[in-house]
N, C-alpha and C positions, 0 to 999 in steps of 0.2 A: 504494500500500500504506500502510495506517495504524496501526500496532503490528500486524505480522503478519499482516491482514487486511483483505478488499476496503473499503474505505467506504463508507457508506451511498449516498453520489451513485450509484454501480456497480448496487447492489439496484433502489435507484429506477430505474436507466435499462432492464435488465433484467425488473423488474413492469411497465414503463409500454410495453414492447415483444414484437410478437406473436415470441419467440422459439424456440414449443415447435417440436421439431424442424432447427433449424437449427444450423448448424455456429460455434460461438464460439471465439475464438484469442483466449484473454487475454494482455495484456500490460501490462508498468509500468515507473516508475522509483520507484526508494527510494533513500534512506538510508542504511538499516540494514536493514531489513527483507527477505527474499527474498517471493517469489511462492509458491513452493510450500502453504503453509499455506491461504494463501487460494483456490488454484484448489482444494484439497482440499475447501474447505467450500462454496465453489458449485456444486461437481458433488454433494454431498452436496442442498444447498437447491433444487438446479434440474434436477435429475435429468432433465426430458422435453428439454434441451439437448445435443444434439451438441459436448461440450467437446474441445478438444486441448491440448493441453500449454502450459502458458502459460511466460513466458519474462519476466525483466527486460530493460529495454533502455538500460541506463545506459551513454551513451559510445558506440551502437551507431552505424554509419554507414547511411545510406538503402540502401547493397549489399546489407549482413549481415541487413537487416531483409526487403527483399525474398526473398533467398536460403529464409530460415527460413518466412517466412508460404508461398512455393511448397514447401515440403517438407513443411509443415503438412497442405498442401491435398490435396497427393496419397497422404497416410495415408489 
């Protein structure tokens, strides 16, 4: 997250990937910044993408990460 939204590497990796249709599970580490802003504006930017709920992962251990992405998946 970079003031409140995705940065540009993200856009890039996303144009540069046949994504339409598939299922994306954003996630990050900040600062300061939460996530919610910016998965608002790439579900606005990228609408033909399957988005779920993205999530910060500051501090998270490899359990809570797996735990979240399998609960992800089965929405």
């Amino acid at each position: 997250i970079w003031w409140n939204v995705a940065p540009t590497i993200v856009r890039t990796f996303i144009e540069s990937h046949p994504l339409k249709g598939k299922t994306v599970i954003p996630f990050a580490t900040s600062g300061s910044s939460g996530i919610e802003n910016s998965v608002v504006q790439l579900k606005k930017d990228y609408p033909e993408i399957q988005w779920r709920d993205g999530r910060l992962l500051n501090g998270a251990t490899e359990q809570t990460i797996r735990e979240w992405v399998e609960k992800e998946l089965k929405k």
